[in-house]
C-alpha positions in Angstrom: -37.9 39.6 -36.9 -34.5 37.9 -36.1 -33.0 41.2 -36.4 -35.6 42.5 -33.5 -34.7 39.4 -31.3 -30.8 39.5 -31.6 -31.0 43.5 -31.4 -33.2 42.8 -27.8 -30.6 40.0 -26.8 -27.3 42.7 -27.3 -28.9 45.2 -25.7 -30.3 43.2 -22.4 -27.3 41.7 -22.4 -24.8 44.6 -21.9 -27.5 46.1 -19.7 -27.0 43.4 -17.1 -23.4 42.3 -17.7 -22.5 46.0 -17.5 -24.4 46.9 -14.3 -23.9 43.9 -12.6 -20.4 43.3 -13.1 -18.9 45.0 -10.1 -21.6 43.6 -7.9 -20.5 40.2 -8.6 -17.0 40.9 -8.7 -17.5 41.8 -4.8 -19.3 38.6 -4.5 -16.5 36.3 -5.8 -14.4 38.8 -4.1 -12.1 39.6 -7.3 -12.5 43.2 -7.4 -9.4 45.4 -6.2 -10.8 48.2 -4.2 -8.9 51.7 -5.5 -6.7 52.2 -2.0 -4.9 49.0 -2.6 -4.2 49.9 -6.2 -0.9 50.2 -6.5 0.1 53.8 -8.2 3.4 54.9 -10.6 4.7 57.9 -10.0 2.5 59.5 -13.1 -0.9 58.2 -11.5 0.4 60.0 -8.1 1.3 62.9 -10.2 -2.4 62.8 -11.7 -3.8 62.3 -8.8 -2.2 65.3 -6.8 -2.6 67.3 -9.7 -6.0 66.7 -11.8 -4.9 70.0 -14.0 -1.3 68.8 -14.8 -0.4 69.8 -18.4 1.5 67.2 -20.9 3.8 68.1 -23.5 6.0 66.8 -26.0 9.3 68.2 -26.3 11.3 67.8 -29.2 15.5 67.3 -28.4 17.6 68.7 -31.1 20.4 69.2 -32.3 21.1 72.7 -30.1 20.1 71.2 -26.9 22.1 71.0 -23.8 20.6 68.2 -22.6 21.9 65.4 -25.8 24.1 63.0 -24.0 23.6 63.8 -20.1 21.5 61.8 -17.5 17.9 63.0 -16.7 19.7 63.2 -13.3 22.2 65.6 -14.3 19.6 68.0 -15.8 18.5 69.2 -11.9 14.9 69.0 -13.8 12.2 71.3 -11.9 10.5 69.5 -9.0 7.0 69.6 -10.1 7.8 68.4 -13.8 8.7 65.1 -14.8 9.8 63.0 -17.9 7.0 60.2 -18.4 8.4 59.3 -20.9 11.2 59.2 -24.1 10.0 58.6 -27.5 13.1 57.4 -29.2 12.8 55.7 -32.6 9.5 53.5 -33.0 10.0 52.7 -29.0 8.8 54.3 -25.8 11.1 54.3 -22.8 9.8 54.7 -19.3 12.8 56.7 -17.7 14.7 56.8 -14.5 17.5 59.3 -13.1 19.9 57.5 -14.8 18.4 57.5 -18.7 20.9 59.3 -21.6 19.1 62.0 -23.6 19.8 61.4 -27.2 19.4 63.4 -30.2 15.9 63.2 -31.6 14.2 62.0 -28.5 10.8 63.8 -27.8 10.2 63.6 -24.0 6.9 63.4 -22.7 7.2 66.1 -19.9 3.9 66.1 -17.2 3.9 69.6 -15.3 1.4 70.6 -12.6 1.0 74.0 -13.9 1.9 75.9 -17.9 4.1 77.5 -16.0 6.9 75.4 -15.2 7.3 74.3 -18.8 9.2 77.8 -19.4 11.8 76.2 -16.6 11.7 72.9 -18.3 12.5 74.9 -21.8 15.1 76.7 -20.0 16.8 73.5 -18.1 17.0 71.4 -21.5 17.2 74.8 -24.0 15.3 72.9 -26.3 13.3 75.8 -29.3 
């Protein structure tokens, strides 16, 4: 019997927080409507793009990209470095970022295509 009651408390609960919430959040007028949310340059990416393609790229020990600037790389327009695994850390980059050995970049592309030019800019296997 308990179990019935505090099974029928959960669930009505969630039912109203859960459908309600927005609502009141309007209310109390704490909700942030979408067009003043600000975006990164990934969300505008996404949001051009809804098919963009992710991959992670692998920099070793062949590649002409270790110790050069993401700037330096003239990287293909409608690809971009999200971000640089390097170590145990994640590194959101900028133009100015040094490739290192051993990094694996995580590369966001509108198309497959345009990883074959990314492949061919940093000659990465």
């Amino acid at each position: 019997m308990i179990f019935n009651i505090v099974f029928f408390i959960s669930v009505t609960s969630i039912l109203i927080q859960g459908t309600t919430l927005s609502v009141i959040a309007k209310w109390l007028h704490v909700g942030l409507p979408e067009k003043e949310k600000k975006l990164n340059a990934t969300d505008l990416l996404l949001e051009e793009n809804p098919k963009a393609e992710m991959k992670e790229i692998l920099i070793t020990s062949d590649c002409f990209a270790i110790d050069k600037k993401i700037v330096d790389l003239h990287f293909p327009e409608n690809a971009i470095i999200a971000m640089i695994k390097r170590g145990d850390s994640y590194i959101i980059p900028n133009g100015l970022t040094v490739i290192e050995i051993n990094d694996t970049l995580i590369v966001l592309a509108d198309r497959p295509q345009v990883f074959e030019e990314v492949y061919k800019t940093l000659k990465a296997q």
